[in-house]
C-alpha positions as CSV (number, residue, x, y, z in Angstrom):
1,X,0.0,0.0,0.0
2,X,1.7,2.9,-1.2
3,X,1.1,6.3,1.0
4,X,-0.3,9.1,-1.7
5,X,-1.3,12.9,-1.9
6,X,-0.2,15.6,1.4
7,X,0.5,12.7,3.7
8,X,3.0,10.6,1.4
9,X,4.7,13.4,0.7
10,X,5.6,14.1,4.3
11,X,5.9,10.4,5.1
12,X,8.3,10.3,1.7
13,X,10.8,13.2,2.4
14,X,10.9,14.0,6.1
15,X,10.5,10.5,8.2
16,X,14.1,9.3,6.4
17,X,15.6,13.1,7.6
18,X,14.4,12.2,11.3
19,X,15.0,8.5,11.6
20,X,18.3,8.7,9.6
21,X,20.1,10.4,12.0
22,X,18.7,7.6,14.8
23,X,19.8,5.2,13.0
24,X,23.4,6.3,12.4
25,X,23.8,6.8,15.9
26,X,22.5,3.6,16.8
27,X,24.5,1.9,14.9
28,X,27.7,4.0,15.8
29,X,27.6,2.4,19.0
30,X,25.7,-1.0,18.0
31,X,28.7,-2.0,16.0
32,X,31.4,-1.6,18.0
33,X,29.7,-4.0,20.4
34,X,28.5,-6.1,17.6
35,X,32.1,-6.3,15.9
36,X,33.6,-6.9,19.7
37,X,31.0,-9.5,20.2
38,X,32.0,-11.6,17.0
39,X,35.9,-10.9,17.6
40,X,35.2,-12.9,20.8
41,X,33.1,-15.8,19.9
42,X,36.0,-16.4,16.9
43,X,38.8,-16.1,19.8
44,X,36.9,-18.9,21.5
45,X,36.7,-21.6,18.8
46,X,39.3,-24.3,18.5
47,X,41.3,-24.6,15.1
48,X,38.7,-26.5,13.1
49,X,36.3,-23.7,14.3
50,X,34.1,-25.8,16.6
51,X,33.3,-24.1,20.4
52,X,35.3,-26.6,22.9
53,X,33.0,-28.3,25.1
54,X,34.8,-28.2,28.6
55,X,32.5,-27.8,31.3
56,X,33.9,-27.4,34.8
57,X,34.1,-30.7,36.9
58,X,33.8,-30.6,40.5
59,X,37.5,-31.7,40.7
60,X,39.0,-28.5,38.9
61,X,39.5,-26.3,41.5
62,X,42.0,-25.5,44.1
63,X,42.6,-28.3,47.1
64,X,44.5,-27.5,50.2
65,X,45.6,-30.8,52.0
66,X,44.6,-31.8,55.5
67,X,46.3,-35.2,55.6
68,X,47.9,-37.5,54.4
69,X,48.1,-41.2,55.5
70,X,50.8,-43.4,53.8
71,X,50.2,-47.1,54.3
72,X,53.9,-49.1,53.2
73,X,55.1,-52.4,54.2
74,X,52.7,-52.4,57.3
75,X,53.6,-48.9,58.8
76,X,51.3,-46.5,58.9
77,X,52.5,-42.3,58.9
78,X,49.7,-39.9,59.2
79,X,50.6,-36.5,58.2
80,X,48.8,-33.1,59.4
81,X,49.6,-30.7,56.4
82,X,47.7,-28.4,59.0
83,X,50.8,-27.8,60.8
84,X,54.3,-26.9,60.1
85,X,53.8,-27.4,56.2
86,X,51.5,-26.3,53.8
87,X,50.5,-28.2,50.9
88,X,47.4,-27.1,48.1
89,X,46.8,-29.1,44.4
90,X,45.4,-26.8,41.5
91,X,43.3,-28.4,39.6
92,X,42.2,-27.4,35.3
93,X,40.5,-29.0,32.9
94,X,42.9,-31.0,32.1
95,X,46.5,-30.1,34.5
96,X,47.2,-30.5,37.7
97,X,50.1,-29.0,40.1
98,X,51.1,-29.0,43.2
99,X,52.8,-27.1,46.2
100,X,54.2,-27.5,49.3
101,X,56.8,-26.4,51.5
102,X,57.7,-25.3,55.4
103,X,56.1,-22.4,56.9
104,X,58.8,-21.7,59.1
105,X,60.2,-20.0,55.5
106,X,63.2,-22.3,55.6
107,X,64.8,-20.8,58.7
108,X,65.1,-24.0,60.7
109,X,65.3,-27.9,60.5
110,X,62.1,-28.1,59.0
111,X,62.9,-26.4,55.7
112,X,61.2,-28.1,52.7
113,X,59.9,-27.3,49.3
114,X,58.4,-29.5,46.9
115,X,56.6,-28.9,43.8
116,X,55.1,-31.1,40.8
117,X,52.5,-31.4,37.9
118,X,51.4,-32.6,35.0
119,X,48.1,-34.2,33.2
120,X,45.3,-35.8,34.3
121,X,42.0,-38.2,33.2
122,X,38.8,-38.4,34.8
123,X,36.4,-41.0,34.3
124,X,33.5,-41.0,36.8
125,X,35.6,-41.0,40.1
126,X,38.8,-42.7,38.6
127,X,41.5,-40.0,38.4
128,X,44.7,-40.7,36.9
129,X,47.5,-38.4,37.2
130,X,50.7,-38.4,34.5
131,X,53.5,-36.7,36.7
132,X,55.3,-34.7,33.9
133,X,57.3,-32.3,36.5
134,X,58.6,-32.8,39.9
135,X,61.4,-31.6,42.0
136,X,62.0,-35.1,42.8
137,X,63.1,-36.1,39.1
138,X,63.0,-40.3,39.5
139,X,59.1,-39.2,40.2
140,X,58.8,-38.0,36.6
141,X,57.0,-39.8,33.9
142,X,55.0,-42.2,36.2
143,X,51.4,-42.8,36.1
144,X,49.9,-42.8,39.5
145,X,45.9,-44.3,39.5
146,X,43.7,-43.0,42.1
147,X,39.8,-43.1,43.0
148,X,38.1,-39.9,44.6
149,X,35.3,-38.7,46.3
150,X,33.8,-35.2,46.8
151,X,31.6,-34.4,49.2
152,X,30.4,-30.6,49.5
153,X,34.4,-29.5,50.0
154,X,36.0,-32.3,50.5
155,X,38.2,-34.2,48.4
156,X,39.4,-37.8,49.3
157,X,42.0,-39.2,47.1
158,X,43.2,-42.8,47.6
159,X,45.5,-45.0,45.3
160,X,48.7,-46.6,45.2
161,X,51.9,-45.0,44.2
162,X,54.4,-46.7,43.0
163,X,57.9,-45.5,41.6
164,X,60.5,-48.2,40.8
165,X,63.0,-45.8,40.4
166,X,62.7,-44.3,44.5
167,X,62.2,-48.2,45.6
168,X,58.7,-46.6,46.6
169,X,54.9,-49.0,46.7
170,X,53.1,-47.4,49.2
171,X,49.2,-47.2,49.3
172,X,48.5,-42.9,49.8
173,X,45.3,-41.4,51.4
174,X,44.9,-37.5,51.1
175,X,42.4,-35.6,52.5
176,X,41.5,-32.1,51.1
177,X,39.4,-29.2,51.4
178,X,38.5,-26.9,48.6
179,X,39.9,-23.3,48.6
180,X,37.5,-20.1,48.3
């Protein structure tokens, strides 16, 4: 339906004069956001230009260890990483790392530092951890099989560590608690 006689002619020449500059405007500031929008969503796309699909487990995280119990060759050592050391585990998608040392700073007899990481799997609550770096080398390149359980935030890891190369097979029970 086409808009004839006094009326078209206003519709015709002055509506595109008033909504013109509107629209220019608009769009000054629309498509900067727009452009900054699409920049994003193409830094977030994998090579082949898929989205990665890596939701967040309940595992990644930051842990700080409570204890530790270290069953080998019928002794028993429980460890309260509460006092006199600290120790935490940080925890990606798919890396894990972890820290500890004294906190007497390495002024007395207690002076420690330790420090290691690598990649992980997760399959339902088997978690297997590839040690890629540690301070301790012989420790490096071993595969150490574990089964957890988180509950609120909590994290119990149990398994069997076993390095051929530090004459160690010892079963290891640590007890986290997430970090806020």
């Amino acid at each position: 339906m086409k808009i004839v006689g006094f009326y078209g002619f206003w519709l015709n020449c002055f509506i595109p004069l008033i909504l013109n500059p509107i629209i220019q405007n608009t769009m000054k500031s629309v498509f900067p956001a727009l452009f900054l929008a699409v920049l994003m969503s193409a830094c977030d796309r994998t090579a082949s230009g898929t989205k990665e699909a890596s939701a967040a487990t309940p595992l990644q995280g930051t842990w700080k260890l409570l204890s530790g119990t270290l069953i080998e060759k019928g002794d028993t050592t429980v460890t309260d990483y509460t006092q006199r050391v600290s120790f935490i585990k940080i925890i990606n998608d798919s890396h894990f790392a972890f820290l500890q040392h004294d906190l007497n700073k390495g002024k007395d007899s207690t002076a420690s530092f330790s420090a290691g990481g690598g990649t992980y799997t997760l399959k339902d609550s088997a978690y297997t951890e590839k040690l890629e770096y540690c301070n301790a080398r012989e420790w490096e390149g071993n595969e150490f099989h574990f089964t957890i359980s988180i509950q609120n935030d909590t994290l119990v890891q149990r398994g069997v560590e076993k390095v051929e190369a530090a004459g160690v097979e010892r079963l290891n029970i640590e007890k986290y608690v997430r970090v806020k």
